[in-house]
VEXDREN-2710 file (C-alpha; in Angstrom, 1 decimal):
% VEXDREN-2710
k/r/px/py/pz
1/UNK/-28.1/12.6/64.0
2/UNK/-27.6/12.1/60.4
3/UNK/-24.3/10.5/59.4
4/UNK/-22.8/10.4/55.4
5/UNK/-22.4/7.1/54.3
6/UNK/-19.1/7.5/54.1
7/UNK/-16.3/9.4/56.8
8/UNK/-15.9/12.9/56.4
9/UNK/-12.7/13.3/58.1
10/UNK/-10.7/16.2/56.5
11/UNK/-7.7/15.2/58.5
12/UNK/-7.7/11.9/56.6
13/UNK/-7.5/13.8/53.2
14/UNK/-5.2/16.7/53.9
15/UNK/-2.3/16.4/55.7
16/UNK/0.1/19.5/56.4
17/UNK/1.1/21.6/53.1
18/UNK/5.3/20.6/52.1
19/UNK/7.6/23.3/53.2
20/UNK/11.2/24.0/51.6
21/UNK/13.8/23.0/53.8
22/UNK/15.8/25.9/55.1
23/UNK/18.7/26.0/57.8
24/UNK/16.0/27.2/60.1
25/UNK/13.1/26.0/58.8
26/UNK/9.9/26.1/60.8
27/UNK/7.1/23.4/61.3
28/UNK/5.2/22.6/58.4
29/UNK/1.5/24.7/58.2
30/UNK/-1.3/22.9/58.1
31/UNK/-3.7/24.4/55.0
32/UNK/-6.9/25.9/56.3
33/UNK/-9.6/23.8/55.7
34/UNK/-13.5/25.1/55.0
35/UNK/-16.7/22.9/55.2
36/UNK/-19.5/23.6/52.9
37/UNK/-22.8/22.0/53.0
38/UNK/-24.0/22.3/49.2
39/UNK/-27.8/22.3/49.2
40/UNK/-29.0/20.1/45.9
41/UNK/-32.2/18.5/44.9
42/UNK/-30.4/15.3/44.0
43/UNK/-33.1/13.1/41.3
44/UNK/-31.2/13.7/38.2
45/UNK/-27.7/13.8/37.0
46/UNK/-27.6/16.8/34.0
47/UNK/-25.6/20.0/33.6
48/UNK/-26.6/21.8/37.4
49/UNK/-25.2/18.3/38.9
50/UNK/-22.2/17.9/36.7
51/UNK/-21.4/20.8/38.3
52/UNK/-22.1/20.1/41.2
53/UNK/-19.8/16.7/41.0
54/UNK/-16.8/18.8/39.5
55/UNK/-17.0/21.5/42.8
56/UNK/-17.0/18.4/45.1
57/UNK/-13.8/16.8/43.4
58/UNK/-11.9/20.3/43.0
59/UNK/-12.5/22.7/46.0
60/UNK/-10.1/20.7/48.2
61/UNK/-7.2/21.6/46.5
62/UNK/-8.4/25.3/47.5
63/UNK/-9.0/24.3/51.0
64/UNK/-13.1/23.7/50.6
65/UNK/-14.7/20.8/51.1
66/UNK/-17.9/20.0/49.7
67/UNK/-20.5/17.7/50.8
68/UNK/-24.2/17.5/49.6
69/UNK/-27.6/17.4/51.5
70/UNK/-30.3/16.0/48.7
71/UNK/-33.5/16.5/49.2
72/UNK/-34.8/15.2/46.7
73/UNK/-32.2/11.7/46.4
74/UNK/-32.2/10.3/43.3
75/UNK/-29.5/9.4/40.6
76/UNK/-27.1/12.2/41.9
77/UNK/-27.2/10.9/45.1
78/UNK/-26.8/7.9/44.5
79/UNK/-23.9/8.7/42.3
80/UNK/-22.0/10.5/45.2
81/UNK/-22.6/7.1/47.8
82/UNK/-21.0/5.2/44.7
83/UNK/-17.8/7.5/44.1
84/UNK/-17.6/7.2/48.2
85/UNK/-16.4/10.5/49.0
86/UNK/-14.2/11.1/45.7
87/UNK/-17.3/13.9/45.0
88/UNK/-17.9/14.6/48.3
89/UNK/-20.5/13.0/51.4
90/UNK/-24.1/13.0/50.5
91/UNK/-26.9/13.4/53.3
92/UNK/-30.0/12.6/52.3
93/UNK/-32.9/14.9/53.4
94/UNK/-36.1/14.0/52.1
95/UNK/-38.6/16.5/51.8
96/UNK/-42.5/14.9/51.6
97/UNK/-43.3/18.1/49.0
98/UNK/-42.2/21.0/47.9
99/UNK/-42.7/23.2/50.9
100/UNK/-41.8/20.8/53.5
101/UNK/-40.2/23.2/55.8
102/UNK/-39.6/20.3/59.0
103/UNK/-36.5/19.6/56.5
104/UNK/-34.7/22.9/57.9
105/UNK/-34.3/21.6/61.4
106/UNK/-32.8/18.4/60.3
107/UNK/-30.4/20.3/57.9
108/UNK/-29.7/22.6/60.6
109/UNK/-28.3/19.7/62.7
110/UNK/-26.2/18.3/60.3
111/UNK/-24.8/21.9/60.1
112/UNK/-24.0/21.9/63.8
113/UNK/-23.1/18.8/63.9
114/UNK/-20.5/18.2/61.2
115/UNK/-18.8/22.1/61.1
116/UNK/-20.2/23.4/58.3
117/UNK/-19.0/27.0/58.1
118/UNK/-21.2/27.9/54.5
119/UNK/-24.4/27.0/53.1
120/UNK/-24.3/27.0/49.0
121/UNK/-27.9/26.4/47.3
122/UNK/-28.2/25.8/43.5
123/UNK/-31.8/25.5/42.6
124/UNK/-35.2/27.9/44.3
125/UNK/-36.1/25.1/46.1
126/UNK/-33.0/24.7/48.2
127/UNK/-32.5/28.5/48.3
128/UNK/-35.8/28.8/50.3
129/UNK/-34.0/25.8/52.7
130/UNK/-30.7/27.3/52.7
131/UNK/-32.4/31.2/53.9
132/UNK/-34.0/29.1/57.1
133/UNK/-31.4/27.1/58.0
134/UNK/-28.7/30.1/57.5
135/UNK/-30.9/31.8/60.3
136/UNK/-31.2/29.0/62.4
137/UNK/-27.5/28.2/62.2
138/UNK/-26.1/31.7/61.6
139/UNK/-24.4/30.2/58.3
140/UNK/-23.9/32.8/55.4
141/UNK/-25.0/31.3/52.2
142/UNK/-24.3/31.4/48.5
143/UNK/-26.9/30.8/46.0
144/UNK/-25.7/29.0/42.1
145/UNK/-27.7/30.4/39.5
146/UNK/-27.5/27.6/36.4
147/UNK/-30.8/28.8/34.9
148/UNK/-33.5/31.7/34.5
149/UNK/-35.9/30.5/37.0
150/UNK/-38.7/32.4/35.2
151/UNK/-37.9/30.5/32.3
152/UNK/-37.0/27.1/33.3
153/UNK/-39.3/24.9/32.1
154/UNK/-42.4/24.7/29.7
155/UNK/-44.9/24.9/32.5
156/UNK/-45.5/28.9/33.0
157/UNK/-47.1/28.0/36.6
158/UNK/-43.8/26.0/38.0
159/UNK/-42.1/29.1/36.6
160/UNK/-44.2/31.4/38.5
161/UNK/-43.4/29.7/41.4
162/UNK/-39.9/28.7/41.2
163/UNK/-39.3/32.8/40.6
164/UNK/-41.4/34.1/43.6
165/UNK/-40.0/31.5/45.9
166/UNK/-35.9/32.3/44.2
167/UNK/-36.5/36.0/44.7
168/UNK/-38.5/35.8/48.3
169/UNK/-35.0/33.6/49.1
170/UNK/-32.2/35.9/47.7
171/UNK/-33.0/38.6/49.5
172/UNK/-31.1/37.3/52.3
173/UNK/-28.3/35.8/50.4
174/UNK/-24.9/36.6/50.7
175/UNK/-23.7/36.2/47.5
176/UNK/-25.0/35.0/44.2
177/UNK/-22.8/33.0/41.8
178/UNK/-24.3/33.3/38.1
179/UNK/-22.4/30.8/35.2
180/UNK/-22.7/33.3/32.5
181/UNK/-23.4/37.0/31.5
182/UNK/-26.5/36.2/30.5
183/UNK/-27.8/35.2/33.8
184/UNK/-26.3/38.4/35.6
185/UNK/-28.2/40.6/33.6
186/UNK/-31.0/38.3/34.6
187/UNK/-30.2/39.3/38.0
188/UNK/-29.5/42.8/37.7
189/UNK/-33.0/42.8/36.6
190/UNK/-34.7/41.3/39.2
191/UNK/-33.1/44.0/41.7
192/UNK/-29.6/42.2/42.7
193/UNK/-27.1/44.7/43.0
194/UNK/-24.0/44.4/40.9
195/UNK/-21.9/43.6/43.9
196/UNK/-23.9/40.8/45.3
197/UNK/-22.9/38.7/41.7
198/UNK/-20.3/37.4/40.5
199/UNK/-19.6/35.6/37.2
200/UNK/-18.0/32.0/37.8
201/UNK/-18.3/30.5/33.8
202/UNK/-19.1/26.4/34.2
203/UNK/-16.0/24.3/33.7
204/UNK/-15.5/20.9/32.6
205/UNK/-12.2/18.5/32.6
206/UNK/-9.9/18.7/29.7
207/UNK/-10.7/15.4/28.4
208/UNK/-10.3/14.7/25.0
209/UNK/-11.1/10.9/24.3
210/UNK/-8.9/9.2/21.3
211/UNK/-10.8/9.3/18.1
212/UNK/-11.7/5.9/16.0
213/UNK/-12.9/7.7/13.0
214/UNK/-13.0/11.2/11.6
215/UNK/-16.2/12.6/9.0
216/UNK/-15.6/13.3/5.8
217/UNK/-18.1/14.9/2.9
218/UNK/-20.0/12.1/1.3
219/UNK/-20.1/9.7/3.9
220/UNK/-22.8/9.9/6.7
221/UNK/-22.5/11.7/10.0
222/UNK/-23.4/11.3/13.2
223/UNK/-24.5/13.5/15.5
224/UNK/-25.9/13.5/19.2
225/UNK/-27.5/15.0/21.7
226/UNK/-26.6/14.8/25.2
227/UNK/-29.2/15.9/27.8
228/UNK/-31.8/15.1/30.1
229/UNK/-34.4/14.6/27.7
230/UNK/-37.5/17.5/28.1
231/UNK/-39.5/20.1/26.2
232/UNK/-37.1/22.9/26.2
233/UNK/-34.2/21.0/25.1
234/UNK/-36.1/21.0/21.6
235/UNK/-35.7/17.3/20.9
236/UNK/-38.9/17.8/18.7
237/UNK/-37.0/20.5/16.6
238/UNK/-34.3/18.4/16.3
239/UNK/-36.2/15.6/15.0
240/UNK/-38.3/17.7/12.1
241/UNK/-34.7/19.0/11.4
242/UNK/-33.3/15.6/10.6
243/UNK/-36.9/14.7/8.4
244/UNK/-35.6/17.8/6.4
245/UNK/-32.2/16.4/5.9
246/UNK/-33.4/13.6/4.4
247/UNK/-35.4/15.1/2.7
248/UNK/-32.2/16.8/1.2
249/UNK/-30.4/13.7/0.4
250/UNK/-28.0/14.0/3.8
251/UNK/-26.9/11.1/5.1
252/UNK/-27.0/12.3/8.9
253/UNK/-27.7/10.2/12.0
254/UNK/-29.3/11.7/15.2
255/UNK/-28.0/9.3/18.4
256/UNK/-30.1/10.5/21.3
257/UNK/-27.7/10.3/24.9
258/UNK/-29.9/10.7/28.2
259/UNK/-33.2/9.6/29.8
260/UNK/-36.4/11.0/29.4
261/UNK/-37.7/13.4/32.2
262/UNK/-41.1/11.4/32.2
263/UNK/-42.2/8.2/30.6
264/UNK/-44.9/10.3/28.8
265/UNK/-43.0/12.8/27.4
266/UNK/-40.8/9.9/25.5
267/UNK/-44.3/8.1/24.1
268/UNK/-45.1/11.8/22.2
269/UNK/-41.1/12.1/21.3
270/UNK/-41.0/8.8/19.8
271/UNK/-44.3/9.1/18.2
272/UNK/-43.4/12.2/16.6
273/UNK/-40.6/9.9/15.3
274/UNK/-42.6/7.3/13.6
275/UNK/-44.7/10.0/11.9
276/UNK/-42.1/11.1/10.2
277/UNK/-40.6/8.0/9.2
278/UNK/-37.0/8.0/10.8
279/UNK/-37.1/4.7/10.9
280/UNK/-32.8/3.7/11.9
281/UNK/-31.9/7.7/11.7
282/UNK/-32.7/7.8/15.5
283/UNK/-31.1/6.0/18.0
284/UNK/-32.2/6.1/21.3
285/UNK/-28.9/5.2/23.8
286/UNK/-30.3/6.7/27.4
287/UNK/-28.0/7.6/30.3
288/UNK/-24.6/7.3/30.0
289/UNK/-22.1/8.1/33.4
290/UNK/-19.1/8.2/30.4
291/UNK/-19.9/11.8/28.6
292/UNK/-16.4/12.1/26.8
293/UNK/-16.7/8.5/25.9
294/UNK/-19.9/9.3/23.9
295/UNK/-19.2/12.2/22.5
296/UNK/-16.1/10.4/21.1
297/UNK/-18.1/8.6/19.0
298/UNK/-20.3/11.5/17.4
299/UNK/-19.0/13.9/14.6
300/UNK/-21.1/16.8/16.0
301/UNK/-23.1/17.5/19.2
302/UNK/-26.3/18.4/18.8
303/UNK/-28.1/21.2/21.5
304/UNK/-31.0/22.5/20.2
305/UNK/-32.5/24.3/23.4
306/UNK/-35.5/26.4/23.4
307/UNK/-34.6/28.3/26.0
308/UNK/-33.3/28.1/29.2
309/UNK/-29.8/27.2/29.5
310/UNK/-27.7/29.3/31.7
311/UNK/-23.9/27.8/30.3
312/UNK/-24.7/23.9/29.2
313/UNK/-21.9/22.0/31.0
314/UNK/-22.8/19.4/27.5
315/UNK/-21.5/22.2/25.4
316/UNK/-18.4/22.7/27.1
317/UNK/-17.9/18.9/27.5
318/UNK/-18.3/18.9/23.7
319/UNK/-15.4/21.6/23.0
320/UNK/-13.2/19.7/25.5
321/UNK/-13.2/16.5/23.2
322/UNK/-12.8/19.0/20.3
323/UNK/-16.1/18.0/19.0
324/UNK/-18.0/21.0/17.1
325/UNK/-21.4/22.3/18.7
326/UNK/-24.3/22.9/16.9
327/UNK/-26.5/24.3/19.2
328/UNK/-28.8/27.4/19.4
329/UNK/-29.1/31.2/20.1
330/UNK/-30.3/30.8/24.1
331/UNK/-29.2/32.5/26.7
332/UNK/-24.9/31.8/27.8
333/UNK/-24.4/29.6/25.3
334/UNK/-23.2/32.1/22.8
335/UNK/-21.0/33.0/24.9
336/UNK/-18.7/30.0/24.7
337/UNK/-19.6/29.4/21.3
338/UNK/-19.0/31.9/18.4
339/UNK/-21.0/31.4/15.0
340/UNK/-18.6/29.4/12.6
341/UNK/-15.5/28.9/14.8
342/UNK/-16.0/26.4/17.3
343/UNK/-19.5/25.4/16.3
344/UNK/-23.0/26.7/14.8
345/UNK/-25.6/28.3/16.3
346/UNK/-29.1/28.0/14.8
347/UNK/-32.5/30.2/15.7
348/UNK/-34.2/28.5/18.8
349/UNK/-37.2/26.4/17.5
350/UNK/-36.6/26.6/14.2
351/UNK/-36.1/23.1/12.4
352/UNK/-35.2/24.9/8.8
353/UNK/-32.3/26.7/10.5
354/UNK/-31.3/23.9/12.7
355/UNK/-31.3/22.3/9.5
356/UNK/-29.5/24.3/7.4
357/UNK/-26.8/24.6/10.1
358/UNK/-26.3/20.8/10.2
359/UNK/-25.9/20.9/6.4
360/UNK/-22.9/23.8/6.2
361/UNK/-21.2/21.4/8.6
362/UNK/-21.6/18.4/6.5
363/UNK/-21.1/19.5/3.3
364/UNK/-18.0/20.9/4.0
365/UNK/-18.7/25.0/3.8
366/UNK/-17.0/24.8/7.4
367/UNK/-13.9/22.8/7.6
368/UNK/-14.1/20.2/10.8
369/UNK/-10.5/19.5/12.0
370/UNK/-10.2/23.8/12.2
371/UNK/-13.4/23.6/13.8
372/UNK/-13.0/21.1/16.5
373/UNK/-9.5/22.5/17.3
374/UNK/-10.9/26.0/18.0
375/UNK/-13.4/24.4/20.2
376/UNK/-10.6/22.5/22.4
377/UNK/-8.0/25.6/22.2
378/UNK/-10.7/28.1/23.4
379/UNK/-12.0/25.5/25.9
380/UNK/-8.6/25.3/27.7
381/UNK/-8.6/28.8/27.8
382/UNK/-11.7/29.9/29.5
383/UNK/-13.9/26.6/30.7
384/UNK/-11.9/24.4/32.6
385/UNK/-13.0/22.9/35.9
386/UNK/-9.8/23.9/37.7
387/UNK/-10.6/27.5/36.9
388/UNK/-14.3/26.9/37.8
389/UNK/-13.7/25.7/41.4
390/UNK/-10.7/28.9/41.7
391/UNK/-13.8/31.3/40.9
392/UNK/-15.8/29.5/43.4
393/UNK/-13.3/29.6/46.1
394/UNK/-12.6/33.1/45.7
395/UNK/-16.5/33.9/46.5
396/UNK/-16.2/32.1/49.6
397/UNK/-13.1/33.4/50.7
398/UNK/-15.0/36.9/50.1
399/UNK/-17.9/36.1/51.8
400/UNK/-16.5/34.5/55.0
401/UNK/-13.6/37.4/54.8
402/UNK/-10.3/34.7/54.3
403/UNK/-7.2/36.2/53.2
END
């Protein structure tokens, strides 16, 4: 039997929900607790896991509790066996390749085993899982849609298959949960029917780190990206963007947070780099488990995606530290970010408008401190983890019928 590495005992995190005293009052009521089995591939830690890691910390307090079978472990994984439990459990499942089916019998023991009452699967891979094992186990599952599947990536063939295996899988899903618009439509379009989806917008912490330094016109500026470094998050646009900007005379500094998806894909980055002489206007930082922390320390964040991105949790992290977005016309993320109030959005692949974007911030056409507030105020509003994990909760109350 497979065991977490660390206890899962809900009675040890709950106790019985406070009741006001009253000349007759009755015994306290426990609060109805729910186990979900989240089905992840678990190698990196970008925006699909952040959001994963915020569901596992918040659904409690609606009476869900999340753990997390990995099948492919990696640095999420090992992420949740560091926080011990604070995220949720993690299981790790193996799988030898990607259509290593023996996996389903060993998740459908866990299952059995440990009370799981709902299956949720965030990426085609586990949906395929979570479609067996919900038949084995008679589970209903949800599947998290973060990204276009037919679009994910710059390799048309993985696309292919990652959309023939998501749509083979949906058809027996109970509910889909899609983090913008965007990504409904998406749906809609591949056959879903409008009330199979809902809408559940990402949601981040309201953390807004204490600033050492503020920009100012005239002085040079520093912005980042934060991402898991690959193709389609135009890290090549970004860097012919900067050439041009010094070009122009702009004292601007690119600071590059998150590791390369492959070692080969940062030789050509880098190379690209030399080639155009950035020299110190590129620094390379790698991972960081302290986003706010970082983004404290830039006067912009930089997401120049390709295409893509479903709602970038990066984005919203940004507004939450009232740091201004410059990022690009791609699929949600226009939807938390409006042209010239909380940030900039520039044409996808295009290193002149990237550019000139960058420049209206620093050269003061936009004013900063009115920019960066709009991004906090509006991310308080709409994008907050608590009212993340509420949406959440309210699909599984709906699909396992709880009042």
């Amino acid at each position: 039997m497979l065991t977490p590495m660390v206890p899962t005992s809900i009675e040890a995190t709950v106790g019985p929900v406070a009741v006001m005293a009253t000349p007759k009052a009755k015994a306290p009521v426990a609060m109805r607790t729910t186990k979900v089995l989240h089905l992840v591939n678990g190698e990196h830690f970008a925006g699909a896991e952040r959001v994963q890691s915020h569901l596992g910390r918040c659904l409690p307090s609606h009476g869900f509790f999340a753990d997390f079978a990995c099948v492919k472990p990696g640095r999420f994984s090992e992420m949740l066996h560091e926080k011990r439990g604070a995220w949720g459990s993690a299981f790790d499942v193996p799988m030898s390749g990607r259509f290593d089916m023996a996996v389903t019998g060993r998740i459908a023991t866990l299952v059995k085993d440990h009370g799981f009452e709902l299956l949720h699967a965030h990426t085609p891979r586990t949906a395929l899982l979570a479609a067996i094992v919900s038949r084995l186990t008679s589970r209903p599952w949800v599947y998290h849609v973060h990204s276009p599947a037919s679009r994910d990536s710059d390799r048309p063939w993985l696309n292919r298959i990652n959309a023939w295996t998501e749509k083979a899988a949906l058809r027996g899903a109970d509910h889909l949960i899609t983090v913008s618009e965007s990504l409904r439509d998406h749906c809609r379009a591949g056959g879903i029917a409008d009330d199979r989806i809902s809408v559940v917008h990402n949601g981040v912490p309201g953390i807004r780190p204490r600033r050492e330094r503020f920009p100012s016109v005239g002085q040079r500026w520093t912005i980042g990206m934060i991402a898991l470094m690959r193709p389609r998050k135009g890290v090549e646009v970004a860097l012919d963007a900067l050439a041009l900007l010094r070009q122009s005379g702009h004292d601007v500094v690119l600071r590059c947070i998150g590791p390369f998806e492959t070692p080969e894909y940062e030789r050509q980055v880098k190379q690209q780099a030399d080639r155009l002489n950035l020299g110190d206007s590129v620094q390379w930082v790698g991972f960081t488990d302290d986003v706010p922390a970082a983004l404290s320390q830039l006067d912009a964040m930089l997401l120049p995606s390709l295409f893509g991105e479903g709602l970038p949790m990066v984005v919203l992290e940004a507004m939450a530290a009232a740091v201004p977005v410059i990022a690009t016309h791609v699929e949600g993320t226009p939807e938390a970010i409006t042209d010239g109030v909380e940030g900039l959005l520039a044409e996808a692949g295009n290193a002149e408008s990237l550019s000139n974007k960058i420049t209206e911030l620093v050269t003061g056409r936009h004013d900063w401190t009115a920019m960066s507030e709009a991004a906090y105020q509006r991310h308080g509003r709409q994008f907050s983890d608590l009212a993340m994990s509420n949406g959440v909760a309210d699909v599984y109350r709906r699909v396992l019928d709880i009042d």
